[in-house]
C-alpha positions in Angstrom: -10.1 15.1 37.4 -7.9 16.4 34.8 -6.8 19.9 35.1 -7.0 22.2 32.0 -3.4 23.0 30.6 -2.2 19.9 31.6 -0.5 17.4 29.7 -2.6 14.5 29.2 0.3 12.0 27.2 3.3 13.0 26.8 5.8 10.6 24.7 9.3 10.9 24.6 11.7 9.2 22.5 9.5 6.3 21.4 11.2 3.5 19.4 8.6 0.3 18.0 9.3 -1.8 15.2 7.5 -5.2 13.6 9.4 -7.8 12.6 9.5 -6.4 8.7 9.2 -3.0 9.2 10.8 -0.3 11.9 7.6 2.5 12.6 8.6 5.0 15.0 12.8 6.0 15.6 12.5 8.4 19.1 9.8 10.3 18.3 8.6 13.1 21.2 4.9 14.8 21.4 2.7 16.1 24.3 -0.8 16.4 23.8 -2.6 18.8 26.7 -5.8 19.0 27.6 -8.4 20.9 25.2 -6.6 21.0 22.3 -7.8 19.4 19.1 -5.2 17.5 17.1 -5.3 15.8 13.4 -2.7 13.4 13.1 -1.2 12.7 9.6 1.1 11.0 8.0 1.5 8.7 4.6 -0.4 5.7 4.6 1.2 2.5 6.2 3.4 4.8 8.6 2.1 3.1 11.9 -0.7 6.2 13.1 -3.2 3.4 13.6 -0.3 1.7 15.8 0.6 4.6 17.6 -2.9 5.1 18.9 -3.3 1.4 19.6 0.0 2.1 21.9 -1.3 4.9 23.6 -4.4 3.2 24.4 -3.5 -0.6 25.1 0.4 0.2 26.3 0.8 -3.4 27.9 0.6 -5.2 24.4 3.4 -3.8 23.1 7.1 -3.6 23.5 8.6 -0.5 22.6 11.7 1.7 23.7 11.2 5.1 25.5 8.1 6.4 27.6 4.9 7.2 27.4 3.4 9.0 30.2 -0.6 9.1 30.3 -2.8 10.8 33.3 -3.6 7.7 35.4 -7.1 9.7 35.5 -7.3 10.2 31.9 -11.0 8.3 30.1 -10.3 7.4 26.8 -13.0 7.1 23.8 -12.3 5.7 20.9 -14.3 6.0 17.0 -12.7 3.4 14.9 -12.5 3.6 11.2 -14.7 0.2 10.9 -18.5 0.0 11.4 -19.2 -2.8 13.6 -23.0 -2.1 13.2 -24.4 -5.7 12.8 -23.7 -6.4 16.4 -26.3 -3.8 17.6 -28.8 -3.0 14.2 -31.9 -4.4 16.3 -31.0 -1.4 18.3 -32.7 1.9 18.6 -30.8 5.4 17.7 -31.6 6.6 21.6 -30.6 3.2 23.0 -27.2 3.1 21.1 -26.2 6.7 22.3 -27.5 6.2 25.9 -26.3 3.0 27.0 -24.1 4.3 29.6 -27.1 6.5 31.0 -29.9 3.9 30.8 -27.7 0.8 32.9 -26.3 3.4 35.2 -30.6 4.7 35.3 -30.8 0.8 36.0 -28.3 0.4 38.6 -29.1 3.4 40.4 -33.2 2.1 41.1 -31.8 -1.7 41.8 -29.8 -0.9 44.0 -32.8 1.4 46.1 -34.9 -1.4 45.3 -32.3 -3.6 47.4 -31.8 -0.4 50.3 -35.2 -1.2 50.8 -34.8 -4.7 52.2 -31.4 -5.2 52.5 -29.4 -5.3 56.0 -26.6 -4.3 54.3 -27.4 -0.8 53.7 -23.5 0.6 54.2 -22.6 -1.6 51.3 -25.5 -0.5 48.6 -25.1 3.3 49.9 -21.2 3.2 49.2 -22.6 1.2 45.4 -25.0 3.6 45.2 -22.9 6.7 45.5 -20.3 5.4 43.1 -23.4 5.0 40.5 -24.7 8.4 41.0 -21.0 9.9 40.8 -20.8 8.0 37.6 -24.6 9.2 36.6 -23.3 12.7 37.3 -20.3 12.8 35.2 -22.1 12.0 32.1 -24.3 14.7 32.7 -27.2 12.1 34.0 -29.8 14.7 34.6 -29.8 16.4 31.8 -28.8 13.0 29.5 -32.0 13.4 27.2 -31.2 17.0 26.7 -27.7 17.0 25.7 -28.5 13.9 23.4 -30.9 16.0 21.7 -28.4 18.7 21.1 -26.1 16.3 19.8 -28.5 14.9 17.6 -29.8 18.6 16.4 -26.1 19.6 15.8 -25.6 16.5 13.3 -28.9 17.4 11.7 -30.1 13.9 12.8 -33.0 14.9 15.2 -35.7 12.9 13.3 -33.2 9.4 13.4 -33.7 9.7 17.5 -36.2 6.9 17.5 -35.3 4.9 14.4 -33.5 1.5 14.6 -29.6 1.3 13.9 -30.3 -0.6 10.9 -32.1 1.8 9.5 -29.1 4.4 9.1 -26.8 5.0 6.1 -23.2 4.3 6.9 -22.9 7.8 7.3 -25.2 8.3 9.6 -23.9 5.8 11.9 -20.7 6.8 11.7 -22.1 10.1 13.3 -24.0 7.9 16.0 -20.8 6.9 16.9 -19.3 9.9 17.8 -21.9 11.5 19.3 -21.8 8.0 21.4 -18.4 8.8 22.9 -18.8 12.4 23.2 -21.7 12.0 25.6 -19.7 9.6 27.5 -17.5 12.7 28.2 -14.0 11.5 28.1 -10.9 13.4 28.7 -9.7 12.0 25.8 -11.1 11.1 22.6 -9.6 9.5 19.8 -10.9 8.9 16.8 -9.5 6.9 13.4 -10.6 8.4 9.7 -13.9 9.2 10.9 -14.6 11.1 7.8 -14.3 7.9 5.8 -17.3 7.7 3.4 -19.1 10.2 4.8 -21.3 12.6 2.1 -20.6 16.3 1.9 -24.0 17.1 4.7 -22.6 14.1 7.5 -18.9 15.6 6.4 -20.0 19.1 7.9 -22.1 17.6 10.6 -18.7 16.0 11.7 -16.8 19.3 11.4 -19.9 20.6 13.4 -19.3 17.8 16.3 -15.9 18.1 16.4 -16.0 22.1 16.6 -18.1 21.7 19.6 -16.5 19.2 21.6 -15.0 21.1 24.9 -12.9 17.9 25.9 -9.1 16.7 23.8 -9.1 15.4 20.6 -6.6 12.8 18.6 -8.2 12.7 14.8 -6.2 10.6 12.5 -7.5 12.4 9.0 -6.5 12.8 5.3 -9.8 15.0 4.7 -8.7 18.4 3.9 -12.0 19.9 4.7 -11.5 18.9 8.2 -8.2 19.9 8.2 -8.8 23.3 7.4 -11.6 24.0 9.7 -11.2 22.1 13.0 -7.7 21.7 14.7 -5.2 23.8 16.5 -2.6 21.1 16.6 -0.9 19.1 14.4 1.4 16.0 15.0 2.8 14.5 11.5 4.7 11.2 11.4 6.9 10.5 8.4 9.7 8.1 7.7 9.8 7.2 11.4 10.1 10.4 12.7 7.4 12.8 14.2 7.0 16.8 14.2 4.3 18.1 16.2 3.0 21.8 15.6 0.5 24.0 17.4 -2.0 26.1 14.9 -3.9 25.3 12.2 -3.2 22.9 9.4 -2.7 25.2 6.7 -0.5 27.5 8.7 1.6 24.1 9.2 1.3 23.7 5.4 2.8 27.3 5.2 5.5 26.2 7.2 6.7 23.3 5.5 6.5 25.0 2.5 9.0 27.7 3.9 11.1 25.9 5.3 11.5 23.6 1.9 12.5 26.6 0.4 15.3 27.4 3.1 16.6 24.0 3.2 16.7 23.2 -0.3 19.0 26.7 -0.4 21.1 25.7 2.0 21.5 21.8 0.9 22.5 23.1 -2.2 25.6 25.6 -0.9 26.4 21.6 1.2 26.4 20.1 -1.8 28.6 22.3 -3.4 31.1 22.1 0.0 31.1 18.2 0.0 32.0 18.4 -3.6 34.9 20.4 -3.6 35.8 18.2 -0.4 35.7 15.2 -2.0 37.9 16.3 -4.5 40.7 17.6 -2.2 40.2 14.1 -0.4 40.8 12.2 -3.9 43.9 14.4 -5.1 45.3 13.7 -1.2 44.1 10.0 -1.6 46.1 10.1 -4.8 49.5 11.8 -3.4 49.7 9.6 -0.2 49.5 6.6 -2.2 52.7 7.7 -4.4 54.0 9.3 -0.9 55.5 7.5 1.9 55.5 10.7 4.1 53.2 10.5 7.3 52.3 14.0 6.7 50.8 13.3 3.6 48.8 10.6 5.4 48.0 13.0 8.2 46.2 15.2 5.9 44.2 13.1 4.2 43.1 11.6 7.5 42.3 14.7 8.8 39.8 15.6 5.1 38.2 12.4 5.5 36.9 13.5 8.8 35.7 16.7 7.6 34.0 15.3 5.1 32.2 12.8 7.3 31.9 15.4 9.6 30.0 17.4 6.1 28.1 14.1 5.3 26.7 13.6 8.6 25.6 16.9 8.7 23.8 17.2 5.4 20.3 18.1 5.5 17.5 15.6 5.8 14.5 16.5 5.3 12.1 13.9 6.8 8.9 15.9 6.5 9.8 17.8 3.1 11.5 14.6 1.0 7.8 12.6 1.2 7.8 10.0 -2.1 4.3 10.5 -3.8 3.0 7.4 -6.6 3.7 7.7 -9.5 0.3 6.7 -10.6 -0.4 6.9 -14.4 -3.3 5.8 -16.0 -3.0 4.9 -20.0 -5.4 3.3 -22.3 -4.7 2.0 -25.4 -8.1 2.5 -27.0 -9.0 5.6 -29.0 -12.7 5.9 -29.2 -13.4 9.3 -29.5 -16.4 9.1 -32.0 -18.6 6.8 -30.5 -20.4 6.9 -27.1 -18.6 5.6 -24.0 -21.8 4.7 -21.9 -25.0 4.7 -22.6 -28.3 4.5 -19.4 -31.6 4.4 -20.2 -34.7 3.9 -17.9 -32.1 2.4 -15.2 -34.2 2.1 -12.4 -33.6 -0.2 -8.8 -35.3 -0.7 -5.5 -34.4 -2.9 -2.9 -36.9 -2.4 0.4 -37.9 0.8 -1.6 -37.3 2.5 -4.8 -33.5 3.7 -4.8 -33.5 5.2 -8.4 -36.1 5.6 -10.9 -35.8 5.9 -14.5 -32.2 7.0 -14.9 -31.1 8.4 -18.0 -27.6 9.2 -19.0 -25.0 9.2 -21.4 -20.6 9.4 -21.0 -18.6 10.7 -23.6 -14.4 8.5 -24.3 -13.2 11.5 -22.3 -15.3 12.5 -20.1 -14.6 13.0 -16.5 -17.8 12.7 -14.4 -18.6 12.3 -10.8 -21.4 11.1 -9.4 -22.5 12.7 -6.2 -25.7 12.5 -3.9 -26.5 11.6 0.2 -25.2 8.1 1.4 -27.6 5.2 0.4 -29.0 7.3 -2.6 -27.9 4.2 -5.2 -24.5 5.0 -6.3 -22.8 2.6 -5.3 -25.6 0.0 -7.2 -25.7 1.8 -10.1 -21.3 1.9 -10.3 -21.4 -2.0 -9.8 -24.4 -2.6 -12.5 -22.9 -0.4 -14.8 -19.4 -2.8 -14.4 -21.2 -6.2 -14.1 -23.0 -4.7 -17.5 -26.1 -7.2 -16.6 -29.0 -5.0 -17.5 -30.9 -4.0 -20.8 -30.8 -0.3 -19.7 -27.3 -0.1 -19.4 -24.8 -0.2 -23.5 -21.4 -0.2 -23.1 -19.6 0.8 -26.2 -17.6 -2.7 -27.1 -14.6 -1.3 -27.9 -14.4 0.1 -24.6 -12.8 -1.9 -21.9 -13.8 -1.1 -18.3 -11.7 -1.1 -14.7 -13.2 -0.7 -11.2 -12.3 0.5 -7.9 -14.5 -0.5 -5.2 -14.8 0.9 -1.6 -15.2 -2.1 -0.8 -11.9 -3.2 -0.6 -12.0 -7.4 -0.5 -14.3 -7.0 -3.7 -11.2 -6.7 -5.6 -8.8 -7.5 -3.3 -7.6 -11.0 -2.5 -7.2 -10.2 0.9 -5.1 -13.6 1.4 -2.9 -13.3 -1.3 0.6 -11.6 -1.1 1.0 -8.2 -2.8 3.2 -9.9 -5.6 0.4 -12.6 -6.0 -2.3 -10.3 -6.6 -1.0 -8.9 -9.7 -0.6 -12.6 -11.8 -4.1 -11.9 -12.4 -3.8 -9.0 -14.1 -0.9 -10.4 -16.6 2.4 -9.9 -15.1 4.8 -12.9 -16.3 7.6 -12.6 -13.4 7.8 -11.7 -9.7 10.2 -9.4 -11.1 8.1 -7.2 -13.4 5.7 -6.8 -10.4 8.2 -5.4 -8.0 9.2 -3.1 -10.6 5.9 -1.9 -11.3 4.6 -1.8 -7.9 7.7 0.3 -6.5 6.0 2.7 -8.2 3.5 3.1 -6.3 5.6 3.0 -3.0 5.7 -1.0 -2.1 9.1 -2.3 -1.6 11.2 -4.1 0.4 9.5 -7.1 2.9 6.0 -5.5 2.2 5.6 -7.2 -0.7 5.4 -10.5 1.1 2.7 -9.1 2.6 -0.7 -10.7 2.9 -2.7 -8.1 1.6 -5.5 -8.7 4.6 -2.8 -7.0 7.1 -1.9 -3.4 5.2 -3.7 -0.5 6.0 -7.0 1.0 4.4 -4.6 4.0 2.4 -2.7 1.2 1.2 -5.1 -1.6 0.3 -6.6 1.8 -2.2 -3.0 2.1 -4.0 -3.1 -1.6 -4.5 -6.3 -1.1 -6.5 -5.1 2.0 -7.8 -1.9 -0.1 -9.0 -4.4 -2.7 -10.3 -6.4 -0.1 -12.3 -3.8 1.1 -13.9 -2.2 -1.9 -15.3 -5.6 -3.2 -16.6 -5.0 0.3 -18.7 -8.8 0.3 -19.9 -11.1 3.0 -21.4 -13.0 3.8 -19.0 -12.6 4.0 -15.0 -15.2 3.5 -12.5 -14.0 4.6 -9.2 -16.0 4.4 -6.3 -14.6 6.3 -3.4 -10.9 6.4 -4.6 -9.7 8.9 -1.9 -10.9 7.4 1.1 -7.9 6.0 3.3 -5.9 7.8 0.9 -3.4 10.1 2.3 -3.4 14.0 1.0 0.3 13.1 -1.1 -1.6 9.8 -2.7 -4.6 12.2 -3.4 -2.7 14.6 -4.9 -0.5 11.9 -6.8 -4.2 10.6 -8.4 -5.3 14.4 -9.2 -2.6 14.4 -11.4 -3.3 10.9 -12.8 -6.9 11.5 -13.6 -5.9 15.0 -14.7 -3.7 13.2 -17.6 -5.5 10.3 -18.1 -7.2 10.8 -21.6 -10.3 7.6 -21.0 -13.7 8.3 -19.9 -13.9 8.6 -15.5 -17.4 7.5 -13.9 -16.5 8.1 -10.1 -18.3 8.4 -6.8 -17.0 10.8 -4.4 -17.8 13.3 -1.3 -14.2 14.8 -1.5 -15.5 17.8 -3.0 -11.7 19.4 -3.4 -11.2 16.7 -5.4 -14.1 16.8 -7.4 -13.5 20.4 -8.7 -10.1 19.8 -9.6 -10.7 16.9 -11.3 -14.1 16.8 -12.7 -15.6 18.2 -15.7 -19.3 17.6 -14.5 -21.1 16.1 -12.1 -24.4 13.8 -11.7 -26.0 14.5 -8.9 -28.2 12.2 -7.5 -31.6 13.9 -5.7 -35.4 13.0 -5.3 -34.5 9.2 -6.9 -33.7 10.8 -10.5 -30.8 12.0 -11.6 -29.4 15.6 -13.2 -26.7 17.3 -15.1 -24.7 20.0 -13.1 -21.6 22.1 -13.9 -19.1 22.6 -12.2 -19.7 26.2 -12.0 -23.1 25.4 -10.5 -21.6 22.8 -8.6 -19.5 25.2 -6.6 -22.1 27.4 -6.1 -24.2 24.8 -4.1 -21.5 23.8 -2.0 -20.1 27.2 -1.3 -23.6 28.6 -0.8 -24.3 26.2 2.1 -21.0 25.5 4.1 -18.5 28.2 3.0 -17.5 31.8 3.1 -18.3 33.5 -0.2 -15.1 33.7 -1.1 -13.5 30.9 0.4 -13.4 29.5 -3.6 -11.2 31.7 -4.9 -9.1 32.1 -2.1 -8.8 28.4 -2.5 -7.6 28.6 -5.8 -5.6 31.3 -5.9 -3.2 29.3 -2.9 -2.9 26.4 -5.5 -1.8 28.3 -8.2 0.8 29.4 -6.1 1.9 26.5 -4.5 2.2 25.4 -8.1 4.7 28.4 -9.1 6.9 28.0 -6.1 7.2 24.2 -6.8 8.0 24.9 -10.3 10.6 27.6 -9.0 12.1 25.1 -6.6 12.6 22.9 -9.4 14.8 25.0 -11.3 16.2 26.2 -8.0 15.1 29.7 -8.0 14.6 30.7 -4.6 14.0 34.6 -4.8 10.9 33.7 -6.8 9.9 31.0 -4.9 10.5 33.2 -1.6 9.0 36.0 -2.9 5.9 34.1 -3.9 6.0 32.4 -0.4 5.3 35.7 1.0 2.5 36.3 -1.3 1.2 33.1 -0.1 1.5 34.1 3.5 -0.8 36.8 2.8 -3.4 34.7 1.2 -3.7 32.0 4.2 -4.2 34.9 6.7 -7.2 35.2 4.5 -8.4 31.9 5.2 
């Protein structure tokens, strides 16, 4: 049994590398028990490899220790749906496996006590089954699942088959799954992926409630602002871990930007005037011969490598962003992007019924609704452009992102293969292009079946972009995407002067980026502001003014960048005060 307060892994000085790329340079972190942690970090950075460490240790060769509770129970959400292995499976069934064969065991082996001689043996089996019964919570199993079940608003899915669920909704299953099998520790890898904005706070929900440790890779900044009070953050090989909340870490990092860029520009300004002395004493000791003159230019070299080794680094300030930038060359404006009429589709049963919509050249639209409410369909139709309801304008040229990844992806392909086929000449022009977007060095050789799910969505991202078309469909373009990448393709979409159909549950980034939305309810589709928008969101799952709040901390994140830039740090500390205020609001 794990006592509270106690450390459940604690890493010190952790060094791993693959053969192409080093991860992890002595990195240090505790994690005790109770405390709920989000784990982030830019995509590709190794988190998925870090956990796979902490769970399976003996694969992997790394320098340093990791120190786990040999006691500890680890459960484990990954961030792929293996749900064809058990659709023919009821909801109940899934989430009480453990409970039913322990139920099982428990009345075989008093079945066997009956007969059996061997009644020490089966009583010593039977006691380790009930122990194991007990610390699931056996006699009140059906209970707690239904509490579960309530909490995620999926009460009426209790008897329904697996099969039957939205990806969503499974991905809920899941976690209410391992909660129930009450592990010390429970880890859990972008389980927010997909998810609509009602299974989003049904998460949030979960995850609030759990009593026991959790380890949450995320990049969803809803959950980040409402459910942790630890956060570890691993970039360029390093790792800084920091008790509180995610946007008092944010606060933080924003601070202490502003102090070191201060003082990295007063050791700029030494090294400088350094260098100089150590060029004019360069310069004299070479026309010279005295071994004083040598002397003192030995002993200003060291200075300045003592000055050089000493300059600031800022691993968890200096983060590179993609420089994503979508251009078309089309210019449309008078004539009608998209056109739906009467689009209706039904597979088992009717998805969507007699759709009707039009899309300006530059509008910005997202289409939002529950999971398996059609969107997806209706994105792909509108890009295969195979049905009567559906006129494209033809002078509009179209480019998709799907969340299905392989749909666009050559998953066996390099990185530099992939992009022949969107009309790069050289190898050369390709690694150019895709620097931008953070791919350098070995990774380019890269098959594109082994990078991780943030960076498989840059690739398309990379790949929409060069197509440079008139209109974007984007189908869940955050999703794997770390918060710099998402901020990165705010700005893009923000700039970009085509026409944007795009699904999304990200609801910060629908209001920053949006102009409307489609939303998708009752099999028919409706216009909705923004304004109204908000107001549906905020009126369900937020304080009432949470909103502004929200967007008052932008706008000031946005000044003291802007006052960093032209290095003007009594504003921008000034401001960071003002912004201190503001989070204790939140």
């Amino acid at each position: 049994m794990i006592k509270r307060g106690n450390k459940m892994i604690k890493v010190d000085n952790l060094s791993y590398s693959f053969p192409q790329k080093d991860l992890y340079n002595n990195i240090s972190f505790s994690l005790e028990d109770g405390q709920h942690c989000a784990f982030i970090g830019r995509n590709g950075n190794g988190k998925s490899t870090l956990i796979d460490i902490i769970m399976n240790p003996e694969k992997y060769m790394f320098d340093g220790k990791l120190d786990m509770d040999p006691n500890c129970r680890i459960g484990y959400v990954s961030q792929f749906s293996e749900i064809e292995k058990i659709k023919d499976t009821t909801v109940y069934e899934y989430i009480g496996t453990e409970f039913i064969e322990l139920q099982n065991e428990i009345t075989s082996i008093c079945t066997q006590m009956e007969t059996s001689m061997d009644i020490d043996t089966l009583l010593e089996k039977y006691q380790q089954a009930l122990d194991a019964f007990n610390a699931i919570g056996g006699d009140d199993f059906e209970s707690i699942i239904d509490k579960k079940l309530n909490l995620a608003n999926l009460t009426k899915h209790k008897d329904l088959m697996i099969s039957e669920l939205s990806g969503g909704e499974f991905k809920l299953i899941q976690v209410i799954k391992e909660m129930l099998s009450n592990p010390d520790l429970m880890i859990m890898d972008e389980p927010d992926v997909f998810l609509d904005f009602e299974n989003l706070n049904s998460l949030k929900d979960l995850i609030n409630s759990h009593k026991g440790t959790l380890l949450i890779i995320t990049h969803n900044r809803y959950l980040l602002n409402h459910c942790f009070n630890k956060i570890l953050h691993l970039e360029n090989m390093e790792l800084q871990e920091f008790d509180g909340r995610f946007i008092d870490y944010n606060l933080s990092l924003l601070q202490t930007k502003i102090e070191l860029q201060e003082l990295a520009i007063a050791d700029n300004e030494e090294i400088e005037r350094n260098a100089k002395l150590v060029d004019k004493l360069r310069y004299i000791a070479t026309n010279n011969a005295e071994a004083a003159r040598g002397r003192s230019l030995k002993a200003r070299v060291k200075i300045q490598e003592r000055l050089e080794a000493r300059r600031i680094k800022e691993p968890f300030l200096d983060i590179a962003q993609p420089n994503i930038i979508f251009e078309t060359d089309i210019d449309v404006e008078d004539t009608i992007a998209l056109k739906v009429n009467d689009y209706s589709v039904s597979y088992d049963e009717m998805l969507l019924e007699n759709i009707n919509f039009e899309i300006q050249p530059t509008d910005k639209v997202a289409i939002i609704g529950s999971n398996g409410t059609g969107k997806t369909t209706l994105l792909r139709a509108i890009f295969k452009n195979n049905s009567d309801s559906i006129e494209i304008s033809p002078d509009i040229k179209m480019a998709y992102l799907s969340q299905h990844q392989d749909e666009t992806l050559n998953e066996s392909n390099t990185i530099l293969e992939e992009f022949f086929d969107v009309g790069f000449k050289t190898y050369t022009d390709i690694e150019s292009y895709i620097s931008e977007y953070g791919f350098e060095g070995e990774i380019v050789n890269q098959k594109i079946g082994s990078l991780s799910g943030g960076e498989k969505n840059l690739l398309q991202l990379a790949k929409v972009s060069a197509i440079k078309a008139g209109m974007l469909l984007l189908d869940e373009p955050t999703s794997h995407l770390d918060t710099y990448s998402q901020i990165a393709l705010e700005k893009a979409i923000e700039n970009y002067k085509g026409a944007i159909l795009m699904i999304s549950h990200d609801y910060y980034f629908i209001s920053n980026c949006m102009d409307y939305v489609l939303i998708i309810e009752d099999k028919n589709l409706r216009k909705m502001t923004m304004k109204k928008f908000r107001r549906k969101i905020y009126a369900n799952h937020f304080d009432r003014d949470y909103l502004e709040v929200e967007q008052k901390k932008k706008s000031i994140e946005t000044k003291i960048e802007l006052a960093l830039k032209d290095t003007n740090f009594e504003l921008a500390k000034a401001l960071s005060e003002e912004l201190e205020e503001l989070v204790k609001l939140l």
